[in-house]
Every structure is written in structure tokens, then in C-alpha cells.
N, C-alpha and C positions, 0 to 999 in steps of 0.2 A: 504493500500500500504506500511506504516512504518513496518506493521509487518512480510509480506512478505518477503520484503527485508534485515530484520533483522535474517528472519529465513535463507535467504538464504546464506548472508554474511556468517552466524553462522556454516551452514552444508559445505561449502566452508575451513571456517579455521579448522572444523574438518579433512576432506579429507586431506588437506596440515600437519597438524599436525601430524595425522597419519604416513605420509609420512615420516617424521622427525625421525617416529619413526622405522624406518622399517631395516636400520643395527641393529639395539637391537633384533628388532623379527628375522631376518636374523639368528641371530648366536645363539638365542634359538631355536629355530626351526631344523638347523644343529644338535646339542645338541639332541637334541630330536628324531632326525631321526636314528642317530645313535645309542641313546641309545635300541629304539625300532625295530632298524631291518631294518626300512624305507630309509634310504640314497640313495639305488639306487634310490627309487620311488624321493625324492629330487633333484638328479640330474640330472637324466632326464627331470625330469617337473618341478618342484616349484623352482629350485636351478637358473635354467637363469632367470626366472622372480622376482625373489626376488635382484639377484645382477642389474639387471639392474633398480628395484626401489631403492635400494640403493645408486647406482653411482647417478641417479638423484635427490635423496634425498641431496645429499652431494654438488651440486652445487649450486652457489652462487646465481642466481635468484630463486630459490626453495626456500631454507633460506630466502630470504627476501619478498618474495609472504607469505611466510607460515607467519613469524612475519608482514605483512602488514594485511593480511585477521584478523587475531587471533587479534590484536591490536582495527581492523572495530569493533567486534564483541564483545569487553569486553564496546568499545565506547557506542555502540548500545543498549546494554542491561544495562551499567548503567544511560545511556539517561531516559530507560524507568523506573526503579525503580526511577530516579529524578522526573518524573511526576508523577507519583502515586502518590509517595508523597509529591508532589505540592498541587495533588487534595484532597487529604486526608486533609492536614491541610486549604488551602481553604474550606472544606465541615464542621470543625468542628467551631461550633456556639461558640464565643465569646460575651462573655456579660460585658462592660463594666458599672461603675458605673454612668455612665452618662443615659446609656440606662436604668437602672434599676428606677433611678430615674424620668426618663418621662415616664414611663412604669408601675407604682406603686399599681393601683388603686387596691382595694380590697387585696393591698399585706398582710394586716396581719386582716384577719376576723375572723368572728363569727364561729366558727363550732359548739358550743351546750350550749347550760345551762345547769347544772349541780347543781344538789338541795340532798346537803345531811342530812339526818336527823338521831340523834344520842337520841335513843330514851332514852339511861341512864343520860344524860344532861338535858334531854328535849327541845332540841333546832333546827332548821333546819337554813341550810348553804345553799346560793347561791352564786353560782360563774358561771363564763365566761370562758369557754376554747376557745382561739386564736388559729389559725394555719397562720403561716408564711409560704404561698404560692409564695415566692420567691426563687432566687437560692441565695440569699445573704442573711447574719445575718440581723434582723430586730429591731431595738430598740425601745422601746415603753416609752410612760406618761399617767398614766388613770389622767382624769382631774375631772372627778366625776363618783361616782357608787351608786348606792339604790338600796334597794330592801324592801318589802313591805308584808307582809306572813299575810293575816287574820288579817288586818289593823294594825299589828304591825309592828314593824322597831328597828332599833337602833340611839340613838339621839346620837351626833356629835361622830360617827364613829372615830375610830383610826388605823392608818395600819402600816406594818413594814415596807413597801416600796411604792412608785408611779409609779414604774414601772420595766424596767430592758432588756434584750436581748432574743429574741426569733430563736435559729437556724434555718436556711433555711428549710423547712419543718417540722418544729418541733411546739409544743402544749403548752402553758402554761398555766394555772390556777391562773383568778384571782378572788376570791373570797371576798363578803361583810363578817363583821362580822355576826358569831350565832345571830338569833335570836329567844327569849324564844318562844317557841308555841309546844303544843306536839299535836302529829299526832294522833288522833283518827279514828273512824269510818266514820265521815263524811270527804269530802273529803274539803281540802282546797283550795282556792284561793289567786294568790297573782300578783305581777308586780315587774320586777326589770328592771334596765336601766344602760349602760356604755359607759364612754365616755372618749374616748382615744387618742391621738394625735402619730405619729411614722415616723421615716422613714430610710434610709439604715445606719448601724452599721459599718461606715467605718473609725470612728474616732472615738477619746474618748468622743467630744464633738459634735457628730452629730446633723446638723439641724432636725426638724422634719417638713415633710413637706407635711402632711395631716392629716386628723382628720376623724374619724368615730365617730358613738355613735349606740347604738340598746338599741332596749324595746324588755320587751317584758312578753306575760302572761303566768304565772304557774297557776299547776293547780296540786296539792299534796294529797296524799290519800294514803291508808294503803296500796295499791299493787301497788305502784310506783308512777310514777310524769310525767309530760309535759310539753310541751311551746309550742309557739306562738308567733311568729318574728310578733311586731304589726305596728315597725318602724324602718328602716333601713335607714343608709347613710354614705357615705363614699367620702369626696372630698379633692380636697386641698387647703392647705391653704394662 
């Protein structure tokens, strides 16, 4: 029914408007008739109907019918562009830091194990790629990592950080140091495990307020490498 009546207002103050305009067309028109030849056929026919929408264009309720309708109709239509987009920004999802933080679980997982082996060193590298499955920056602290390659390891590990920012959607790489083992023919087996505490990157000094950890088994060989998620968990703290 709004829009009805909007279209009808609308076609209303065009007619009047028009109207408004019709001494202008009047006197091109004239112009025109004479220039073509046409004047008689003007004032015979089109020349009384055009001075008489004229004189009534030029009276005072004409004028203010014509500016009352046209006025309905600029109202009407920007009534309705205000609801649109009323609806538009009610329909767009705001995600507040509060929601995010009771909202968190699995925010920054496991996506792969990642086993690289550098056959001129002789060593094989395990590491954890994360993915921050949040819409907000994620800050993380690995609290411990191992890894185990053909019952070797590295004894009391050393790293260049504990941890650091993972962008919203975004992957980082943490990996244990090299450890000596060169990859032959037979395939090797191994276990590695990480344990990480994190939670939203909305201060410099953000809480963290949940912890995950995973295992899990490799299995290393001259045409590539696997895992196996053997334990997972992810809670708060």
C-alpha cells in the first residue's frame, strides 16, 4: 500500500509539474510552428489548449498543488531510501570483542604438520601450521613442543620466540628445532606434540584465555611424509 501511494503521489506531482511547465513549451512550440509552416494548424487546434493550460498553470492554487504534491513525493521517496538503509545496516553482522571472546573455541587450530627434510644437512624439521579461524587478530604462547623422529629429538631445545600474532584467517609456522636423522629407504616413524595457550589480539597485553595442545604420529619416507591427529583438545582456561 506504501508503495502505491508513493507511486501515485509521484505521477500526481509529475502531471502538476509539467503543468508548471507548459508557458515554456507554449512559446517553443509557437516558435516552432512558425518556423515550420505549422501556425495555422497551432491556432486552430493546439494554440487554445495550450493558453488555457497556461493561464491555469499561472494560478495560485496550481502553484501550490504543484509545490504541495512534488514536496509529498521527494518526502516519500526519501522515507524509503531511509529504510533501506535502516535494513541494510541492521542486516550487517557486527562482531564485537566480547562476542568473539565467548565465541572462541577452536579459534586458532591445527590445520597440518608439516615435516621438512633437508637432505644436505641431514636433518628433518617438524613444525605446526595454525590457522586463525577468527575475524579478529589472534595472539598466541606455545607452552611446550616435541617432536621425536626414529627415537631421536633434540635435548633442551632453544627458540627465537614463544609465540607472537596470527591474522584473522591467516597460517603460521611453528616449528621444533632440526633434528639429525637422514631419510633413507626405509620409511621412518616419529611423534611430535604442541601446546599453546591464545586468545583475541586487542591489546598489547592481551589475556589468553584458552589453551589447546595436539599429538600426533608421523610417518617419513623417501616419497613424502604423514600424520595422524592421535590427541586433540582445545578448552578454556
Amino acid at each position: 500500500m506504501r508503495t502505491v501511494f508513493r507511486y501515485f503521489v509521484s505521477f500526481v506531482a509529475l502531471v502538476f509539474g509539467a503543468g508548471t511547465l507548459s508557458p515554456i513549451i507554449q512559446a517553443n512550440w509557437q516558435a516552432w510552428a512558425q518556423k515550420t509552416g505549422n501556425d495555422q494548424y497551432l491556432v486552430n487546434f493546439v494554440g487554445p489548449l495550450m493558453n488555457k493550460a497556461a493561464a491555469i498553470a499561472q494560478q495560485g492554487w496550481f502553484i501550490f498543488a504543484a509545490g504541495f504534491f512534488a514536496g509529498g513525493a521527494i518526502c516519500l521517496w526519501v522515507d524509503r531510501l531511509l529504510r533501506r538503509s535502516g535494513n541494510v545496516t541492521a542486516q550487517r553482522p557486527t562482531t564485537s570483542v566480547l562476542e568473539v571472546m565467548s565465541n572462541l573455541a577452536h579459534g586458532l587450530t591445527l590445520e597440518n604438520a608439516h615435516v621438512g627434510i633437508d637432505k644436505i644437512q641431514k636433518n628433518i624439521q617438524v613444525g605446526f601450521n595454525l590457522r586463525n579461524s577468527t575475524v579478529v587478530p589472534i595472539r598466541y604462547e606455545v607452552q611446550d613442543i616435541s617432536a621425536v623422529v626414529n627415537e631421536k629429538t633434540v635435548a633442551n631445545p632453544t627458540f627465537d620466540n614463544r609465540g607472537g600474532v596470527v591474522a584473522r584467517g591467516g597460517i603460521i609456522r611453528y616449528n621444533f628445532p632440526p633434528i639429525d636423522q637422514v631419510v633413507g629407504k626405509k620409511t621412518l616413524s616419529g611423534r611430535a606434540s604442541i601446546v599453546y595457550r591464545y586468545g583475541p589480539a586487542t591489546e598489547p597485553e592481551a589475556i589468553f584465555i584458552r589453551e589447546a595442545n595436539y599429538t600426533v604420529n608421523l610417518t617419513i619416507g623417501p616419497k613424502g611424509s604423514g600424520y595422524t591427529i592421535i590427541e586433540e583438545n582445545d578448552g578454556p582456561l
